[in-house]
mmCIF file of the N, C-alpha and C atoms, coordinates in Angstrom:
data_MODEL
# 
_entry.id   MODEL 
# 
loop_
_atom_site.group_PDB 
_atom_site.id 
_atom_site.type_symbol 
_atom_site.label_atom_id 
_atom_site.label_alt_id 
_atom_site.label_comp_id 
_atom_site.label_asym_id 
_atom_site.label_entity_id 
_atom_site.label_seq_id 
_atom_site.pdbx_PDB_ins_code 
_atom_site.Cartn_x 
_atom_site.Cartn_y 
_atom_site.Cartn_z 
_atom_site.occupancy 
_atom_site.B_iso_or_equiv 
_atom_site.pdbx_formal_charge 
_atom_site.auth_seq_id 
_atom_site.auth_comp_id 
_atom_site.auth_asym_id 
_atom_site.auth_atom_id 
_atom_site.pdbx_PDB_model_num 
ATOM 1   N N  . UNK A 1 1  ? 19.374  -3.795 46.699 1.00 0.00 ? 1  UNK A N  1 
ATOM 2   C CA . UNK A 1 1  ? 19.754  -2.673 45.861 1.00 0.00 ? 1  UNK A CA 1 
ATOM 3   C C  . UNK A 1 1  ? 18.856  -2.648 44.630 1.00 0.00 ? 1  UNK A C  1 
ATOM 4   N N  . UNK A 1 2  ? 17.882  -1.161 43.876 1.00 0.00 ? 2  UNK A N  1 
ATOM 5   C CA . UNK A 1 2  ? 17.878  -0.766 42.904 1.00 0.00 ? 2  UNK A CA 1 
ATOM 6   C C  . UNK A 1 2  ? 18.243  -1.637 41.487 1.00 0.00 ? 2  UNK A C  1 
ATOM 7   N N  . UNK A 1 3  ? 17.241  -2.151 40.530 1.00 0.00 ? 3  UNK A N  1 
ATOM 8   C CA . UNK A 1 3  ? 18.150  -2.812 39.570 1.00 0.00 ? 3  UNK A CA 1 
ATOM 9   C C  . UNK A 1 3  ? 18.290  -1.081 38.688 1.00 0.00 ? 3  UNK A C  1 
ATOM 10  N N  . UNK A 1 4  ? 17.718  0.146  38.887 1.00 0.00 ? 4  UNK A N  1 
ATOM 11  C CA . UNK A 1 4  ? 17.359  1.134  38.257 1.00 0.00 ? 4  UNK A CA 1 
ATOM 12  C C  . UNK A 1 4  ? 19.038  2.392  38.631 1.00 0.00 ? 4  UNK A C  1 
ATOM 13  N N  . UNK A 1 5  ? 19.455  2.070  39.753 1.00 0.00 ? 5  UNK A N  1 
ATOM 14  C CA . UNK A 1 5  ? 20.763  2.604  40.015 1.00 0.00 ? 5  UNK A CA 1 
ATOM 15  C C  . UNK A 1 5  ? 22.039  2.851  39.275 1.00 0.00 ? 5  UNK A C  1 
ATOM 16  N N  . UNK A 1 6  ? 21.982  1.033  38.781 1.00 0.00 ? 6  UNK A N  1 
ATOM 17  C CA . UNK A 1 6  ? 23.150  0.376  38.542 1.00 0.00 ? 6  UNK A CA 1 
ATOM 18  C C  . UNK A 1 6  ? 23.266  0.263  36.364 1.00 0.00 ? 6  UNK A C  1 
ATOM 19  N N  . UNK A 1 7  ? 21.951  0.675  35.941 1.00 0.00 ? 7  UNK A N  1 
ATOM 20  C CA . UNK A 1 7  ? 22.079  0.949  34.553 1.00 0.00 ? 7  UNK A CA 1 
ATOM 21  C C  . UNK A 1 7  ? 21.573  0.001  34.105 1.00 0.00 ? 7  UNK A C  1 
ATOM 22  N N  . UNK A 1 8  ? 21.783  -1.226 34.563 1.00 0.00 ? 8  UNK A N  1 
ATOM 23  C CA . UNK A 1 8  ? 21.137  -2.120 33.792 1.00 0.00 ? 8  UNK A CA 1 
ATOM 24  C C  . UNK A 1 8  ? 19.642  -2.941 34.067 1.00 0.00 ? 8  UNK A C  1 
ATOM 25  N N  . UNK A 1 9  ? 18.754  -3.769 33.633 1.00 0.00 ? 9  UNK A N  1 
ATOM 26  C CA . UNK A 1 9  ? 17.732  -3.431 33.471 1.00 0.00 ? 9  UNK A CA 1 
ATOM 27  C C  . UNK A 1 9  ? 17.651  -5.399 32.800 1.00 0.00 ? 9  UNK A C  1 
ATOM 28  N N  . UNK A 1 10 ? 16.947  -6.118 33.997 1.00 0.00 ? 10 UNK A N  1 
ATOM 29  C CA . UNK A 1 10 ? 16.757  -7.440 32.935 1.00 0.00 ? 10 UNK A CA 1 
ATOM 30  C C  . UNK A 1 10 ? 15.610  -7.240 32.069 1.00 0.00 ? 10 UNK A C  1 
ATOM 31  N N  . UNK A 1 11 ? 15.934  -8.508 31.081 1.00 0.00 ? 11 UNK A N  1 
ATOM 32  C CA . UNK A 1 11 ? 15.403  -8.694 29.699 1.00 0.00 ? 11 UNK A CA 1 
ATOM 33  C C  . UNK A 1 11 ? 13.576  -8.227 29.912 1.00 0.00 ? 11 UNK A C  1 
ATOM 34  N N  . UNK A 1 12 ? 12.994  -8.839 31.040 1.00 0.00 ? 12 UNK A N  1 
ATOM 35  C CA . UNK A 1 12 ? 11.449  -9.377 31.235 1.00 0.00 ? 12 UNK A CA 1 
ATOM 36  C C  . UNK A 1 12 ? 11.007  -7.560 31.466 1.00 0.00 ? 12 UNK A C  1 
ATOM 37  N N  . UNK A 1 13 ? 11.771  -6.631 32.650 1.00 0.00 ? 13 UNK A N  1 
ATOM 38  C CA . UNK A 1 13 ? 11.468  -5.171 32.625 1.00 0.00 ? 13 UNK A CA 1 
ATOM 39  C C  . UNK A 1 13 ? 11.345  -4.679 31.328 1.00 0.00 ? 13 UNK A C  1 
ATOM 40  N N  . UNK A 1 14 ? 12.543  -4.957 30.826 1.00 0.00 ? 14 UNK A N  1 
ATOM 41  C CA . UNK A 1 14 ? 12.339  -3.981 29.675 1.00 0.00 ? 14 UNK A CA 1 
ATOM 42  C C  . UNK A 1 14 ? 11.200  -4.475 28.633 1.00 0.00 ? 14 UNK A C  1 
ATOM 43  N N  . UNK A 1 15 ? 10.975  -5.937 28.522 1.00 0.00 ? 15 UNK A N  1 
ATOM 44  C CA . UNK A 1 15 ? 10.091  -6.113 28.117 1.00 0.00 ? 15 UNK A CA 1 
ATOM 45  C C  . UNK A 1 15 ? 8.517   -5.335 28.739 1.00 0.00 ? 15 UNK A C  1 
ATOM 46  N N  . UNK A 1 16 ? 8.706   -5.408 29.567 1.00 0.00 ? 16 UNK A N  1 
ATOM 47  C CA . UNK A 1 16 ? 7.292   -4.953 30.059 1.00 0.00 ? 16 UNK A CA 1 
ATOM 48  C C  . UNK A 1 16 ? 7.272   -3.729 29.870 1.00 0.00 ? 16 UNK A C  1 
ATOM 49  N N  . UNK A 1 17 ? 8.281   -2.471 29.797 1.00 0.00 ? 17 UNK A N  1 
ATOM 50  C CA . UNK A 1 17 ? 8.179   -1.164 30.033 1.00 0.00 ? 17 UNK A CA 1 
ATOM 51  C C  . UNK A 1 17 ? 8.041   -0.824 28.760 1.00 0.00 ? 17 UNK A C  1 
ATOM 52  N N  . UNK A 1 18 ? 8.385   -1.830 27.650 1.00 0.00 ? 18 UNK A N  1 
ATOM 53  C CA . UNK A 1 18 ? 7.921   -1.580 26.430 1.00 0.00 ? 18 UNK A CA 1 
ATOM 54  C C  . UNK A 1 18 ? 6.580   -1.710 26.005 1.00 0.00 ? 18 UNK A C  1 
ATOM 55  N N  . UNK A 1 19 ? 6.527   -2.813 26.159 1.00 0.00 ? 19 UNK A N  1 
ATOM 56  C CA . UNK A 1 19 ? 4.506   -3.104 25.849 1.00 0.00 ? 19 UNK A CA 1 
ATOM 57  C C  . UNK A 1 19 ? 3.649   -2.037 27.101 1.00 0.00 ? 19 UNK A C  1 
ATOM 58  N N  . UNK A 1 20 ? 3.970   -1.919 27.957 1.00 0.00 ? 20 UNK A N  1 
ATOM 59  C CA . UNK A 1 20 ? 3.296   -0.654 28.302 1.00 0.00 ? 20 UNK A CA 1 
ATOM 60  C C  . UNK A 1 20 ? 3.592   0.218  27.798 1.00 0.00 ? 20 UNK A C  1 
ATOM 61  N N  . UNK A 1 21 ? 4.420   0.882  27.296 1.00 0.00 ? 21 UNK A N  1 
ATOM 62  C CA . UNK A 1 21 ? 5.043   2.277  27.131 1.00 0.00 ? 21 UNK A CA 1 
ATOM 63  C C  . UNK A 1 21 ? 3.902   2.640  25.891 1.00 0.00 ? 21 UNK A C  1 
ATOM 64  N N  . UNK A 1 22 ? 3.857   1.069  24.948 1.00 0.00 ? 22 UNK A N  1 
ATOM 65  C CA . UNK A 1 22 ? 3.458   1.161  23.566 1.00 0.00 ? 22 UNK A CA 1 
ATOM 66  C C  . UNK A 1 22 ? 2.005   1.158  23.944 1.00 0.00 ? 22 UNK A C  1 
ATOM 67  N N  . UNK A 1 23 ? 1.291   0.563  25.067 1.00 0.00 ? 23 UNK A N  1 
ATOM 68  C CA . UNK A 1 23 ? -0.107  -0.029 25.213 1.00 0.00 ? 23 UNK A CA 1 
ATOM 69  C C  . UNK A 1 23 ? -0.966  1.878  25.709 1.00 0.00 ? 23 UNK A C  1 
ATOM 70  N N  . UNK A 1 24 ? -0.037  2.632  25.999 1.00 0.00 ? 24 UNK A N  1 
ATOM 71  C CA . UNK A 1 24 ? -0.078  4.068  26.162 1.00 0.00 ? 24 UNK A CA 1 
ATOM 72  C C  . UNK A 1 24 ? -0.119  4.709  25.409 1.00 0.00 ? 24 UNK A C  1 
ATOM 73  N N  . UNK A 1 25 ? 0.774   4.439  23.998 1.00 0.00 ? 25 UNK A N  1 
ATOM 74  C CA . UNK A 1 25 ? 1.156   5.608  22.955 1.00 0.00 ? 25 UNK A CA 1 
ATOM 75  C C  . UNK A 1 25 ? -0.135  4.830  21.893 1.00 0.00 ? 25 UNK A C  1 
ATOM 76  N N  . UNK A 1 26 ? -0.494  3.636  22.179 1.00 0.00 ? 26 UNK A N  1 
ATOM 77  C CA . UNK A 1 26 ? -1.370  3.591  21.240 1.00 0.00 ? 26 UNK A CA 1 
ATOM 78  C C  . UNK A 1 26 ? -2.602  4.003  21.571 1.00 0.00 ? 26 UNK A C  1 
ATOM 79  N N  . UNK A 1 27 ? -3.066  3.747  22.915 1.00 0.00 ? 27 UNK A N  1 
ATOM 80  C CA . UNK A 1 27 ? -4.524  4.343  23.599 1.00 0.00 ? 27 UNK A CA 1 
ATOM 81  C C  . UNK A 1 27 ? -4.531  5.950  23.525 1.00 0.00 ? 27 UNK A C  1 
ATOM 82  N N  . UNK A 1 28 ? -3.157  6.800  23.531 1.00 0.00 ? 28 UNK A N  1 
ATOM 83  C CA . UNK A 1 28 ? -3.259  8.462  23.752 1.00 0.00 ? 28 UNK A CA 1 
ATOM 84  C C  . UNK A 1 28 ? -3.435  8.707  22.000 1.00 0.00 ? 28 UNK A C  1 
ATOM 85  N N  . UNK A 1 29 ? -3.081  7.831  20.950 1.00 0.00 ? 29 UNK A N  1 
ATOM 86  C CA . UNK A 1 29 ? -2.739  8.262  19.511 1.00 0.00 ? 29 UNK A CA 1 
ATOM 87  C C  . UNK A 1 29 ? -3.973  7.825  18.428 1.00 0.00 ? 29 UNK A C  1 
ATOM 88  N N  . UNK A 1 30 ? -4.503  6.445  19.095 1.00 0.00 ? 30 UNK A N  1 
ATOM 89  C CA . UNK A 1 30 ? -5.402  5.957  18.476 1.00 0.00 ? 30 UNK A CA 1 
ATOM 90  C C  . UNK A 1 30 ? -6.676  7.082  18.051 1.00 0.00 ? 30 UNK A C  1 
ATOM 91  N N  . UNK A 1 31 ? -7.417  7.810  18.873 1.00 0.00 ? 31 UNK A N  1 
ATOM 92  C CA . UNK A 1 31 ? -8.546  8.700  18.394 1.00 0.00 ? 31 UNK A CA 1 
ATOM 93  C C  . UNK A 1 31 ? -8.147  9.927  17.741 1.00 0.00 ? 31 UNK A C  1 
ATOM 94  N N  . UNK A 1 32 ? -6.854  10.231 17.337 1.00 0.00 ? 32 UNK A N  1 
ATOM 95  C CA . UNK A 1 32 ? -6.593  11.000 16.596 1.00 0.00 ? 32 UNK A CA 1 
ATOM 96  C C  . UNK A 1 32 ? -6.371  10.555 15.199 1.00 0.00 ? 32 UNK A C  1 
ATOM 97  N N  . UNK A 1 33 ? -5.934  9.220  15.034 1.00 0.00 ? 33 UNK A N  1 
ATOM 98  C CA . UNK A 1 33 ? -5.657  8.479  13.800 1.00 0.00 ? 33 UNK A CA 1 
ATOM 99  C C  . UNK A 1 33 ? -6.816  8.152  13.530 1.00 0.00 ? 33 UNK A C  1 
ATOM 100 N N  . UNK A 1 34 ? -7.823  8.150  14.549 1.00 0.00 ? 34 UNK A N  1 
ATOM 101 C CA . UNK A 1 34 ? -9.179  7.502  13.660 1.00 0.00 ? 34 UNK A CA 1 
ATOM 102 C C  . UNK A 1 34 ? -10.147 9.014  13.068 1.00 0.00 ? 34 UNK A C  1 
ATOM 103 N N  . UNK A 1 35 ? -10.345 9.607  13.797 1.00 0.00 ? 35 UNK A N  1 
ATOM 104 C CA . UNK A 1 35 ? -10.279 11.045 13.235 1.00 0.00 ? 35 UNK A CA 1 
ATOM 105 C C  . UNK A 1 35 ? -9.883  11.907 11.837 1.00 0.00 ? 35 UNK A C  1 
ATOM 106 N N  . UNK A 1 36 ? -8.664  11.489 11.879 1.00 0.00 ? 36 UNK A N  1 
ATOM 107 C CA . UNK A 1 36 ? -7.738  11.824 10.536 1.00 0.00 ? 36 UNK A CA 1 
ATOM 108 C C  . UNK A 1 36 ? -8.091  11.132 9.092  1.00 0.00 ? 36 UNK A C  1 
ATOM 109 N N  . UNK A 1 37 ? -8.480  9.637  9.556  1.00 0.00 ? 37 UNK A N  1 
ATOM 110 C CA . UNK A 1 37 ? -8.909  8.948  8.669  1.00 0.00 ? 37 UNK A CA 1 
ATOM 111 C C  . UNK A 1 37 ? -10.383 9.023  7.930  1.00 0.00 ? 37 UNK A C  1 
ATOM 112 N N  . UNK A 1 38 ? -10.928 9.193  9.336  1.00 0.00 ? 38 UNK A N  1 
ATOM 113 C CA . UNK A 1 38 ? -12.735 10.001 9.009  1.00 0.00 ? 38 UNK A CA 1 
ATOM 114 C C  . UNK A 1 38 ? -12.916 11.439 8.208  1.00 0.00 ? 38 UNK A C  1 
ATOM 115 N N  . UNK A 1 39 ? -11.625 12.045 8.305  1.00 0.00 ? 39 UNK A N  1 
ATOM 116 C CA . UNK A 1 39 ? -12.325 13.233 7.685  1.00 0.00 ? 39 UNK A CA 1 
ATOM 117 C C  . UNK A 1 39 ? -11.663 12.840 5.995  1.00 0.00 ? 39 UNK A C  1 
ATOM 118 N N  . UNK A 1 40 ? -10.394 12.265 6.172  1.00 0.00 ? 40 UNK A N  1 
ATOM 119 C CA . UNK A 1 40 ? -10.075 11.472 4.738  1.00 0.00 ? 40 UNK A CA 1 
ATOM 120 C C  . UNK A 1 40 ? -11.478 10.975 4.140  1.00 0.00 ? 40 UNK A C  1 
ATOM 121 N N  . UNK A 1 41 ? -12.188 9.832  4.518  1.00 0.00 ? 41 UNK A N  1 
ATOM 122 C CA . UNK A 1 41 ? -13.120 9.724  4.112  1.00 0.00 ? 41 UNK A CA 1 
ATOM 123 C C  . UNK A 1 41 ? -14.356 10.739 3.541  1.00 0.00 ? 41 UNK A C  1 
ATOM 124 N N  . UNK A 1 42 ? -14.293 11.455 4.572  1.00 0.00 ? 42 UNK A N  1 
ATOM 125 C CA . UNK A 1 42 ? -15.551 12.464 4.275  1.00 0.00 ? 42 UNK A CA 1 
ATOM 126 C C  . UNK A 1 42 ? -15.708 13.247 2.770  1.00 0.00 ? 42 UNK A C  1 
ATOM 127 N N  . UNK A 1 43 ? -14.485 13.421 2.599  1.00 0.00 ? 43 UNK A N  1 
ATOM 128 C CA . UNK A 1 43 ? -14.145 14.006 1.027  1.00 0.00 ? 43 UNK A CA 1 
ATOM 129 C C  . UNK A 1 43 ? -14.996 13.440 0.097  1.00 0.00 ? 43 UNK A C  1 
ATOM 130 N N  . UNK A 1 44 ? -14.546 12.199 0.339  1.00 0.00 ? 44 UNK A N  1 
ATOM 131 C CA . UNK A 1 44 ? -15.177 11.029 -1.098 1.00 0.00 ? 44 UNK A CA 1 
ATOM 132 C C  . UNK A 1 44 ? -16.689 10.877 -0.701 1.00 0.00 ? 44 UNK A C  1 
ATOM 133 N N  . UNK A 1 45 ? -17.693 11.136 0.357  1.00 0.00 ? 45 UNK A N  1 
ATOM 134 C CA . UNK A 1 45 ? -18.987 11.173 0.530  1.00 0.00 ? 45 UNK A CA 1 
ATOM 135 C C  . UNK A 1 45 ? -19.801 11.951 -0.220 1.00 0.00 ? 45 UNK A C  1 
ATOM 136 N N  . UNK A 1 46 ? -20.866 11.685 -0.200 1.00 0.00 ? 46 UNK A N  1 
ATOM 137 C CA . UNK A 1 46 ? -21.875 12.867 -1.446 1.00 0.00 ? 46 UNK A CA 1 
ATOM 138 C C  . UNK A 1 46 ? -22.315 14.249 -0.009 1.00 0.00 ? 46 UNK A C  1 
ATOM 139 N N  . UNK A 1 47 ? -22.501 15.072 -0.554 1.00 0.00 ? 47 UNK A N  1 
ATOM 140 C CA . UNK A 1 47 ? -22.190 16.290 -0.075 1.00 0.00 ? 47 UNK A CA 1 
ATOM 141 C C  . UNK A 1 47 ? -23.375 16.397 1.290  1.00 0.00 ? 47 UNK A C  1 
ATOM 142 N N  . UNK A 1 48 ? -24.239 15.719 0.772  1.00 0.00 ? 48 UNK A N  1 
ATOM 143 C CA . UNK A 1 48 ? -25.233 15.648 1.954  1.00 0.00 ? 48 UNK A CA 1 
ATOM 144 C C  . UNK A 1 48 ? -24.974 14.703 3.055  1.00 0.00 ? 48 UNK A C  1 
ATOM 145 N N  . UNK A 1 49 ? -24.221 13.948 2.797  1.00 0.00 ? 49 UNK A N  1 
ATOM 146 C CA . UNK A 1 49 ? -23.780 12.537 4.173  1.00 0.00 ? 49 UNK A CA 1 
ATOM 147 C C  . UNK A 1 49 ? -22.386 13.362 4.765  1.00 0.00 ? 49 UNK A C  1 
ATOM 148 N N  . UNK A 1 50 ? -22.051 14.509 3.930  1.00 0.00 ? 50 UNK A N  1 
ATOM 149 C CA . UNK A 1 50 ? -20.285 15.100 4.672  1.00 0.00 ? 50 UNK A CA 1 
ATOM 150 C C  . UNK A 1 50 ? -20.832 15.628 6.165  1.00 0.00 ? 50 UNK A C  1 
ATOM 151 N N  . UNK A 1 51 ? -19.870 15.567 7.215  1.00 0.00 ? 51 UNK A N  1 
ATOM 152 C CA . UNK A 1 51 ? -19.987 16.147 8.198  1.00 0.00 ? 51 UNK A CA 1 
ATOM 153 C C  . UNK A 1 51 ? -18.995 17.317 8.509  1.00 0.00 ? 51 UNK A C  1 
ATOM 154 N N  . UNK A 1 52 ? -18.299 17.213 7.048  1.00 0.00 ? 52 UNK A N  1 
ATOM 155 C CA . UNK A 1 52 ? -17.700 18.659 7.296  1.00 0.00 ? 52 UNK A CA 1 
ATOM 156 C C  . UNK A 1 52 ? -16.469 19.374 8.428  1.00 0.00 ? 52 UNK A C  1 
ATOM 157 N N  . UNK A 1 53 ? -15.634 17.913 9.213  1.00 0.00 ? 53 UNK A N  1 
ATOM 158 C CA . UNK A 1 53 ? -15.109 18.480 10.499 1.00 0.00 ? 53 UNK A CA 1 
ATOM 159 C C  . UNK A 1 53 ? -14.107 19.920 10.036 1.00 0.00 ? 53 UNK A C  1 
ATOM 160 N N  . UNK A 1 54 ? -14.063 20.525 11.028 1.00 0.00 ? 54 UNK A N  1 
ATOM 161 C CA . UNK A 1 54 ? -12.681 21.811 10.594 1.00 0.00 ? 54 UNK A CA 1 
ATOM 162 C C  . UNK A 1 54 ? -11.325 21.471 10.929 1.00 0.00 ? 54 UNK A C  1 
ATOM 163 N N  . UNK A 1 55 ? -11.622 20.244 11.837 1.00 0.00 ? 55 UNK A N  1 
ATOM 164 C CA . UNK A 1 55 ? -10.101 19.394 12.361 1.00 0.00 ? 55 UNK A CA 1 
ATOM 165 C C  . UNK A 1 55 ? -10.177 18.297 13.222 1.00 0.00 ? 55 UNK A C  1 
ATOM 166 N N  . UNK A 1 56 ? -9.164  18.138 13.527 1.00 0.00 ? 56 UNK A N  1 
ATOM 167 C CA . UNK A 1 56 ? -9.272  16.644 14.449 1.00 0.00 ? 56 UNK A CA 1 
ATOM 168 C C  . UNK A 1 56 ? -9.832  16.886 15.753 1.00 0.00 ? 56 UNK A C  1 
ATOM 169 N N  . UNK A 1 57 ? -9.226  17.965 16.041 1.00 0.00 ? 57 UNK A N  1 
ATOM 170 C CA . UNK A 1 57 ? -10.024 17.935 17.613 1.00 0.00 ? 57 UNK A CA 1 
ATOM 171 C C  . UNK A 1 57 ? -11.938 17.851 17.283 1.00 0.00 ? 57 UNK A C  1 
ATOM 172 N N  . UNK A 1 58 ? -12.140 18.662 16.176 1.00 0.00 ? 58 UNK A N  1 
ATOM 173 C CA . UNK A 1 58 ? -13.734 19.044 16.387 1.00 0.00 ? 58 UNK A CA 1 
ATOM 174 C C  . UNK A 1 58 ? -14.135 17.621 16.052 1.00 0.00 ? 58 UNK A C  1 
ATOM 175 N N  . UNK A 1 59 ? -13.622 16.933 14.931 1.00 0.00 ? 59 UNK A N  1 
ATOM 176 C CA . UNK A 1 59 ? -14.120 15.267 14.519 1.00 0.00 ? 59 UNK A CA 1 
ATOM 177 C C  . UNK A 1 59 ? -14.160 14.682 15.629 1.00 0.00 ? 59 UNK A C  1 
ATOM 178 N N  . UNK A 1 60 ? -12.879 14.698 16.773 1.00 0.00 ? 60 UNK A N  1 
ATOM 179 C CA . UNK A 1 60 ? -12.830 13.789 17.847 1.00 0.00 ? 60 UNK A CA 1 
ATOM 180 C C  . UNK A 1 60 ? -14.401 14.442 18.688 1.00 0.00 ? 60 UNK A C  1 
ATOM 181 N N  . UNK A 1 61 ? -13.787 15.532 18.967 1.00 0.00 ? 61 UNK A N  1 
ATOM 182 C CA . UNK A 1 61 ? -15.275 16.217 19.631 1.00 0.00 ? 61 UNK A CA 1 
ATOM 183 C C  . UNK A 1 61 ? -16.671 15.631 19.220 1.00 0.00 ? 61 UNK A C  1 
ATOM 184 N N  . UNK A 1 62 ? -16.987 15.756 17.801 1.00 0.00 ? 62 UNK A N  1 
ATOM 185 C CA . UNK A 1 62 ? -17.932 15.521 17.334 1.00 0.00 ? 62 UNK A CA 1 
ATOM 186 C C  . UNK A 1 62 ? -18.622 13.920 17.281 1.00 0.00 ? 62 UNK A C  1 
ATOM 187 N N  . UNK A 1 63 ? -17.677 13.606 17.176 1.00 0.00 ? 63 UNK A N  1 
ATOM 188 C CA . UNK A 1 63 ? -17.251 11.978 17.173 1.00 0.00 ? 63 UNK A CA 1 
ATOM 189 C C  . UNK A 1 63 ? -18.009 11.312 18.407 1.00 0.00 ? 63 UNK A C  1 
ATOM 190 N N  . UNK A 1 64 ? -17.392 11.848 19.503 1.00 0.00 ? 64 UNK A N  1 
ATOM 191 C CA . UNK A 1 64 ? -17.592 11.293 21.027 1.00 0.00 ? 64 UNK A CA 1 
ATOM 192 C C  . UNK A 1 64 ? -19.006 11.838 21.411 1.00 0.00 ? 64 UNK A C  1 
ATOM 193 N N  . UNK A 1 65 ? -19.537 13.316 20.777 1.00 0.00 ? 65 UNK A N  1 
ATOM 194 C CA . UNK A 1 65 ? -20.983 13.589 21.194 1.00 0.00 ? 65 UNK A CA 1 
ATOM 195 C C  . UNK A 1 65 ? -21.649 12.907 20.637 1.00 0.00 ? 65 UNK A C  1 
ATOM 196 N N  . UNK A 1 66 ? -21.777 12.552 19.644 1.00 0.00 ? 66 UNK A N  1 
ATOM 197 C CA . UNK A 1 66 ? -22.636 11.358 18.831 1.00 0.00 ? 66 UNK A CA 1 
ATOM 198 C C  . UNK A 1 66 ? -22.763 10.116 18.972 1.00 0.00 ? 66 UNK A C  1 
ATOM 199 N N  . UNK A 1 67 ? -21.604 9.947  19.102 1.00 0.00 ? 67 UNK A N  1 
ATOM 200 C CA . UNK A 1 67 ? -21.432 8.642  18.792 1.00 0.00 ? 67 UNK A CA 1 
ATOM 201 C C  . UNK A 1 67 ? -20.992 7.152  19.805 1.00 0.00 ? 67 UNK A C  1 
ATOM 202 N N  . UNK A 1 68 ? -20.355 8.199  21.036 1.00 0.00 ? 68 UNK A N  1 
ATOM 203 C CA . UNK A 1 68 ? -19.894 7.985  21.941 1.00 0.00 ? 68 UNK A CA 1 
ATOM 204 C C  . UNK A 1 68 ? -18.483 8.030  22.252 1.00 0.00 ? 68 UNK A C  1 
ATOM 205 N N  . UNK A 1 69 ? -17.399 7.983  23.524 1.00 0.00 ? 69 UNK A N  1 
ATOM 206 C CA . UNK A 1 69 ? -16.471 7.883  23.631 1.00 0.00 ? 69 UNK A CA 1 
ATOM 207 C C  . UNK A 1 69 ? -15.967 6.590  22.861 1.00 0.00 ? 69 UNK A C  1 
ATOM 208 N N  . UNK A 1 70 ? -16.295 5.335  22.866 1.00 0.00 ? 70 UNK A N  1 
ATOM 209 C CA . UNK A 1 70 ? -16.079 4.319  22.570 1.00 0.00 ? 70 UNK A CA 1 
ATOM 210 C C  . UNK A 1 70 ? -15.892 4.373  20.826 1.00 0.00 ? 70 UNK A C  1 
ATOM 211 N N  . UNK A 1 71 ? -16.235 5.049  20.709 1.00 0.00 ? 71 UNK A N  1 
ATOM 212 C CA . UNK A 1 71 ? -15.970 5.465  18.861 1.00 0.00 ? 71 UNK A CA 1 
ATOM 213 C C  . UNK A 1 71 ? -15.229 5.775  18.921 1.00 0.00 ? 71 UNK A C  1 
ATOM 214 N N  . UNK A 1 72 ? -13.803 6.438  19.470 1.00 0.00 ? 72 UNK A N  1 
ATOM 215 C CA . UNK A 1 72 ? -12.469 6.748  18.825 1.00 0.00 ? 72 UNK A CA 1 
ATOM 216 C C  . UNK A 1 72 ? -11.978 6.041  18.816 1.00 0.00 ? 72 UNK A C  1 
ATOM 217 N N  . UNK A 1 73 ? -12.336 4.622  20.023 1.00 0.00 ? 73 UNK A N  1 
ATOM 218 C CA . UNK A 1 73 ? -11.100 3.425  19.749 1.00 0.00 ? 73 UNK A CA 1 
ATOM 219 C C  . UNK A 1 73 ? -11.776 2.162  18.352 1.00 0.00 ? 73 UNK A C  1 
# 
């Protein structure tokens, strides 16, 4: 029988469905937080080093053409 039927759920699953759940929300959230933080930065740059994004998607965009995918994490 299902341990998923019956409601309950041992300690080691739930452990695991957590650190995955989280090992997900941090890989889908991470290049937007790094993004957010880059254009934070950009402010305080001298006007010629700004890259100016219009938002997160275009930073992420911009980000990954340059720089590579491996730059958002």
């Amino acid at each position: 029988m299902s341990d998923f039927g019956s409601g309950s759920l041992p300690l080691q699953r739930k452990i695991a469905a957590g650190l995955i759940a989280g090992g997900i929300g941090a890989a889908v959230g991470n290049p937007a937080d790094v993004a957010m933080v880059r254009m934070q930065a950009d402010g305080r740059l001298p006007v010629c080093q700004r890259r100016n994004y219009k938002s997160v998607v275009d930073a992420i965009s911009q980000m990954s053409k340059q720089e590579g995918i491996a730059s958002l994490w």
